[in-house]
C-alpha positions in Angstrom: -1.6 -21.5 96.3 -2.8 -18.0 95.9 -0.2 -15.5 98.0 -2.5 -12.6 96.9 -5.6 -13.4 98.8 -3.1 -14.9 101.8 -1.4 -11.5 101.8 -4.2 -9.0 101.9 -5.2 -6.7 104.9 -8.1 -4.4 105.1 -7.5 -0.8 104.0 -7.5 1.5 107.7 -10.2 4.0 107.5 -8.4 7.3 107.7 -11.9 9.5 106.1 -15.1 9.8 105.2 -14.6 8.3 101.6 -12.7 5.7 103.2 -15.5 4.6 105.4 -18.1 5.2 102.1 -15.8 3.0 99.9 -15.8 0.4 102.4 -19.5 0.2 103.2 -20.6 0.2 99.2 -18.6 -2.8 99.0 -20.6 -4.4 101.8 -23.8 -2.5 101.6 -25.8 -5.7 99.7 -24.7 -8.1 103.0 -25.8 -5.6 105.1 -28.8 -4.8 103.0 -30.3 -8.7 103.3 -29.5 -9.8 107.1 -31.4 -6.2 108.5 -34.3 -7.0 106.1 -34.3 -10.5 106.5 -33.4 -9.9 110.2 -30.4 -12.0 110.2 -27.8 -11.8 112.9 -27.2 -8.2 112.7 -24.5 -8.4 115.6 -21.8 -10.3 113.7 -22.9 -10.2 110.1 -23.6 -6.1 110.6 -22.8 -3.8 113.8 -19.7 -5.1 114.5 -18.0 -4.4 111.4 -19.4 -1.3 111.1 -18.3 -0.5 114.8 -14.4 -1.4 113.9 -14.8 1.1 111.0 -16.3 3.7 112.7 -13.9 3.8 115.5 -10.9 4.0 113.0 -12.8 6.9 111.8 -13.8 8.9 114.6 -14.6 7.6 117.8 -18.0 8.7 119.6 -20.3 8.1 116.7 -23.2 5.5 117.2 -25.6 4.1 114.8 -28.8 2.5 114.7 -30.8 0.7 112.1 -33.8 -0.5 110.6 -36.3 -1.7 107.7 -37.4 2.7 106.5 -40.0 0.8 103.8 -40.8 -2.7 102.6 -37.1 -2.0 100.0 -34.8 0.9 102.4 -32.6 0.0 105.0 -32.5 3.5 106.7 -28.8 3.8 109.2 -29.3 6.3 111.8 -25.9 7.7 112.5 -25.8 9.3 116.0 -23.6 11.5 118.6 -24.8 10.4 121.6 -26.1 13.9 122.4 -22.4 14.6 122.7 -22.3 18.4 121.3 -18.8 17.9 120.1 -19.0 15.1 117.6 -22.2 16.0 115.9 -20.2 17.7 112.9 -18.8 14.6 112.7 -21.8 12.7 112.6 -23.0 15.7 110.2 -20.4 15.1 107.4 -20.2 11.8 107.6 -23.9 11.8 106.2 -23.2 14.8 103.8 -20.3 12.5 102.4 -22.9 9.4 101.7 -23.0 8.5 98.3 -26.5 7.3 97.1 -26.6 3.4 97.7 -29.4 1.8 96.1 -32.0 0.7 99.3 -30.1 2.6 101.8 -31.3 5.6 103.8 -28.7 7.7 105.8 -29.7 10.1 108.1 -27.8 12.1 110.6 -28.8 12.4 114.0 -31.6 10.7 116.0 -35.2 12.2 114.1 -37.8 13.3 116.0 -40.6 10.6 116.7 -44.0 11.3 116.4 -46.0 10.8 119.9 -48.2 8.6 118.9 -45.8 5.9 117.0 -44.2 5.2 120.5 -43.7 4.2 123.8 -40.9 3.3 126.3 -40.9 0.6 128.9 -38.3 0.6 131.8 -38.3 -2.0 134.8 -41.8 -2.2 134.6 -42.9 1.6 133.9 -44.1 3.4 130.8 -43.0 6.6 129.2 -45.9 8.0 126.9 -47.6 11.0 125.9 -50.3 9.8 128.9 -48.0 10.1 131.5 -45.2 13.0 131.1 -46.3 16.5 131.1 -44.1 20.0 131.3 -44.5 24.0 131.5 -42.0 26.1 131.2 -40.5 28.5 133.9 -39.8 32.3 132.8 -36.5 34.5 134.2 -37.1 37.8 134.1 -33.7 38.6 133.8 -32.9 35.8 131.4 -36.1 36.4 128.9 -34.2 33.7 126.3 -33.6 30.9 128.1 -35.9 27.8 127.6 -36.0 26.1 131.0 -38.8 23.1 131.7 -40.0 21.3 134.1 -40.9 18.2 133.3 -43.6 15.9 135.5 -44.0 12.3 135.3 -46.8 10.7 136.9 -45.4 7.7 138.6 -42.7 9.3 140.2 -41.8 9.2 143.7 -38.9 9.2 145.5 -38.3 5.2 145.6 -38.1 5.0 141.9 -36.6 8.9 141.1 -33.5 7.2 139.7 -35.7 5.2 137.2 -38.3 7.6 136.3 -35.9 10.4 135.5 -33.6 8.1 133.2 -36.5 7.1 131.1 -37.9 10.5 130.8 -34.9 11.9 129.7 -34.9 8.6 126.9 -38.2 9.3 126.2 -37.2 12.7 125.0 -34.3 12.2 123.4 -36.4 10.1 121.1 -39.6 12.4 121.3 -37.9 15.3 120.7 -34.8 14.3 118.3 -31.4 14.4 119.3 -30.7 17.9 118.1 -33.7 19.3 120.1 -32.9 17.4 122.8 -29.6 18.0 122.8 -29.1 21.7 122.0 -32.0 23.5 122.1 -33.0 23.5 125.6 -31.0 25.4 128.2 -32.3 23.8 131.3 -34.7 20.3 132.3 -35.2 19.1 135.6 -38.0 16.1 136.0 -40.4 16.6 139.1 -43.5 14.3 140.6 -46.6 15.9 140.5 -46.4 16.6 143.7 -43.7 19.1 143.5 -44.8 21.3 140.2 -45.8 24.5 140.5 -47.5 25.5 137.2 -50.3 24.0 135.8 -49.2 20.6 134.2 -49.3 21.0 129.9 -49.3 17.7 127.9 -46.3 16.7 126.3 -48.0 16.7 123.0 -47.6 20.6 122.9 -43.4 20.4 123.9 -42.6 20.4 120.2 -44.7 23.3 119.0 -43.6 25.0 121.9 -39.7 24.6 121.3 -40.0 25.3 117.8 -41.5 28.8 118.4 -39.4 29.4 121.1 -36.4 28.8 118.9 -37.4 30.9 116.3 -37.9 33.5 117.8 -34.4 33.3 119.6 -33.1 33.0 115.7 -35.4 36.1 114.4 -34.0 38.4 117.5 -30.2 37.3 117.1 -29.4 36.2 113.9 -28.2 39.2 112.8 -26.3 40.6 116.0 -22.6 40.4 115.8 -19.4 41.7 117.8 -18.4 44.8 116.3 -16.0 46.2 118.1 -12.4 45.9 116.9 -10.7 43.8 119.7 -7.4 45.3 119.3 -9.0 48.2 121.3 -11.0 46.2 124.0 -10.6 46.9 127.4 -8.5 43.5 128.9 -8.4 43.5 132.9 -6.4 41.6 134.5 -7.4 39.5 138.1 -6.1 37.6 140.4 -8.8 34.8 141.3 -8.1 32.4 144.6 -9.7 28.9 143.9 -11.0 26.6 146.4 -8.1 25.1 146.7 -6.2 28.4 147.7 -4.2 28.3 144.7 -4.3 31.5 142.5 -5.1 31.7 139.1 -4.1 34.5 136.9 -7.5 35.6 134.6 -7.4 38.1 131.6 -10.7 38.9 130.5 -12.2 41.1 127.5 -13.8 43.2 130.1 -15.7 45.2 126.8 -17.2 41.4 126.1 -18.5 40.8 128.9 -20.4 43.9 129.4 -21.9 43.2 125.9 -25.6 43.2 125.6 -25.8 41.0 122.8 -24.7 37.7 124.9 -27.2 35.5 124.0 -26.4 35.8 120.4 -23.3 33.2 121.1 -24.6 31.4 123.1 -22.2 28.4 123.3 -19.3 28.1 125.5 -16.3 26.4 124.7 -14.0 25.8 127.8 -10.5 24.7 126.5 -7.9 23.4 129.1 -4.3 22.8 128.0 -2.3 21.2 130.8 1.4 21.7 131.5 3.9 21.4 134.1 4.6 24.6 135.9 5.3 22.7 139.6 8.4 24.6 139.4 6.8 27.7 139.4 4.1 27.7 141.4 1.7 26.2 138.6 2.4 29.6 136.1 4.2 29.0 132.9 7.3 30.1 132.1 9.9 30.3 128.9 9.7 28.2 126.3 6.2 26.8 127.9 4.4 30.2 128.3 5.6 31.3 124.5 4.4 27.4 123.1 0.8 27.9 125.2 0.6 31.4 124.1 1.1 30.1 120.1 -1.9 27.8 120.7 -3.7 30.2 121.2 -2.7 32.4 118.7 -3.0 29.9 116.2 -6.9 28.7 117.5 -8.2 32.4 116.9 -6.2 32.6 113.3 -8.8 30.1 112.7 -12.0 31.0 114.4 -12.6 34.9 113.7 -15.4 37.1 115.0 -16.9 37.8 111.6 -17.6 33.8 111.6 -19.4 34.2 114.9 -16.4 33.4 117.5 -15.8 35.4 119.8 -12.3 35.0 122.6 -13.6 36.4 126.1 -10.4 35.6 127.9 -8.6 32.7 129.8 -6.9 31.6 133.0 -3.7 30.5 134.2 -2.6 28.9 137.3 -2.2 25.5 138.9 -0.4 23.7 136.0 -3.3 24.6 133.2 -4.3 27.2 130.9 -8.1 27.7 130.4 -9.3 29.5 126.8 -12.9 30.9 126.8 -14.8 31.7 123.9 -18.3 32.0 122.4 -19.7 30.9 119.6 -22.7 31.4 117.4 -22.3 28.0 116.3 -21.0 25.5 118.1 -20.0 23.0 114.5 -17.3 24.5 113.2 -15.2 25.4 116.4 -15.6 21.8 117.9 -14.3 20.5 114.9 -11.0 23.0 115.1 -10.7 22.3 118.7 -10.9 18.6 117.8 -8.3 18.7 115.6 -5.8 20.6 117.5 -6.6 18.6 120.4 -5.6 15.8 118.5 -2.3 17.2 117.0 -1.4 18.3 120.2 1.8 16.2 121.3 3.9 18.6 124.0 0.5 19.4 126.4 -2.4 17.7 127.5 -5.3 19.5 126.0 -9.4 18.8 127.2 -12.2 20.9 126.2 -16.4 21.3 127.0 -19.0 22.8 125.2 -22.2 23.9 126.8 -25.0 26.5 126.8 -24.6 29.5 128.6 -26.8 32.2 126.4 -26.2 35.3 129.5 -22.5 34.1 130.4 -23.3 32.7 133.8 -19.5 31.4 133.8 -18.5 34.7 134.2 -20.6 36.8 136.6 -17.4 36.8 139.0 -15.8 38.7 136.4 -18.8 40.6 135.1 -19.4 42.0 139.0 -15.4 43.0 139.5 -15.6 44.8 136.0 -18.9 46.8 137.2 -17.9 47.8 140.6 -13.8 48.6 140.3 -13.7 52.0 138.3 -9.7 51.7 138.2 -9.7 48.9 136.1 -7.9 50.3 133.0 -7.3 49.4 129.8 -3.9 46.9 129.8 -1.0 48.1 128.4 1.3 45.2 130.3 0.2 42.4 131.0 2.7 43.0 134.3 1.6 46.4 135.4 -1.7 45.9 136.2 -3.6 43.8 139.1 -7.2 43.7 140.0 -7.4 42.2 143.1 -10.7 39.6 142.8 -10.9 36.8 145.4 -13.4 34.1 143.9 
């Protein structure tokens, strides 16, 4: 009897090489059923599923015949924001595999290559049309309309799912995903601008985004921090609890905003029901290190900049803005994930102008005896929310 073959277990995927040495070894198996279009389920996607998820959970795939020899894999995010470096290196760490494509992220489809059919409606370059809307005060945000023929308010559910599927896989997944700032879907009967075909989106995006790229690229934070104006405010929430804010009051009156444009909202939970949902002691110095030990890693030079953070009702909110959003999410990920004494959450999402903070931004403007904080105790600006 051979104990060897009895005894062996599959190696756990722990990284990217892992996951690479793993797939090489099966890459000829999975090579013949998509070409010969075998069963894919069993034979292909749900291995490949139980690996990924030892890797990294969140990252999807799909698959199909590139030419007549190339499997091409199609590693996605989901449009999640937060695992596309994931999905990123996992693709940079591909080694070439003879017949195998990778690509990271969904591509961009052409218009005429496809269509989508959803309980019995279409989504095509026929029927979808846009324009965009302007701001005056926010000149840099990209926010369309988007107008689907067929829809009414019967099937509004319907048609705004598929046309949000139907760009996704129009547009590409990073264009979709984190280019534009705002979408809503309309009927025709409810636009306001004259309708443009959906052929022209692309073009449209493209310039819009370089120029956002020509005008920012180069505009950093210089000021040195250490001498930034902090205030300190009291904020009442809707559910009269108070929170404690500190804010980099010299941040947000900035003018260069919209050159980090993504948010990342960080949450680390504690219990403070003792005391009135503040931390204290040992739990306000361990909080306090997080923090400390976040920005040792994400500096302003590299496009990350700390705006300030809340307190109150048993959870500690960190703020900052990013050139980039790669990089931090990954950081954020991975102290999230060695994180064993809190509870720790966190968002990412477009704000180029800092909407989050015009509470803040109007308190700072209108109180002249805000002043620069020497004590974190000394000094209350009175702010209901």
């Amino acid at each position: 009897m051979n104990f060897k073959n009895f005894f062996r277990r599959n190696k756990p995927i722990h990284s990217y090489q892992d996951f690479w040495q793993w797939f090489q070894k099966k890459a000829k198996t999975f090579h013949q059923v998509v070409k010969n279009k075998g069963d894919f389920e069993k034979v292909f996607f749900d291995p490949l599923s139980d690996k990924l998820n030892e890797l990294k959970s969140g990252i999807y795939y799909l698959t199909g015949m590139y030419d007549d020899h190339t499997v091409e894999l199609i590693f996605s995010a989901d449009g999640a924001l937060e695992n596309m470096i994931f999905v990123d290196e996992l693709v940079e760490s591909a080694p070439h595999i003879n017949g195998w494509l990778f690509t990271a992220l969904k591509p961009a489809t052409e218009l005429e290559e496809f269509s989508i059919e959803m309980e019995g409606y279409s989504f095509d370059g026929e029927n979808i049309f846009f324009y965009a809307n302007e701001h005056a005060d926010y000149p840099d945000e990209i926010d369309l309309t988007i107008i689907h023929s067929d829809l009414n308010d019967e099937n509004r559910g319907i048609i705004v799912n598929g046309t949000h599927l139907f760009l996704d896989n129009y547009l590409g997944e990073w264009y979709y995903a984190a280019v534009i700032d705002e979408i809503k879907v309309v009927a025709k009967t409810e636009a306001e601008q004259e309708l443009i075909p959906i052929k022209k989106l692309k073009s449209y995006l493209v310039w819009r985004q370089k120029e956002f790229i020509e005008k920012y690229e180069d505009t950093w934070y210089t000021h040195i921090e250490d001498t930034d104006r902090y205030n300190l405010y009291e904020v009442q929430v809707k559910n009269e609890t108070m929170l404690l804010a500190l804010m980099n009051q010299d941040l947000l009156d900035w003018e260069g905003k919209a050159s980090h444009p993504w948010l990342f909202c960080i949450e680390i939970k504690y219990k403070g029901q003792k005391s009135g949902g503040m931390p204290i002691g040992r739990t306000r110095k361990l909080i306090n290190a997080i923090e400390d030990d976040l920005m040792e890693q994400l500096k302003p030079y590299e496009g990350v900049l700390n705006i300030g953070r809340e307190t109150g009702d048993n959870t500690r909110t960190i703020y900052l803005a990013c050139k980039d959003f790669r990089k931090p999410s990954k950081i954020v990920h991975q102290l999230k994930e060695g994180m064993s004494k809190f509870e720790m959450d966190f968002d990412i999402y477009k704000d180029k102008y800092w909407k989050t903070f015009n509470r803040y931004m109007r308190a700072g403007m209108f109180n002249e005896v805000c002043q620069e904080l020497k004590n974190i105790d000394e000094t209350l600006v009175l702010f209901p929310a």
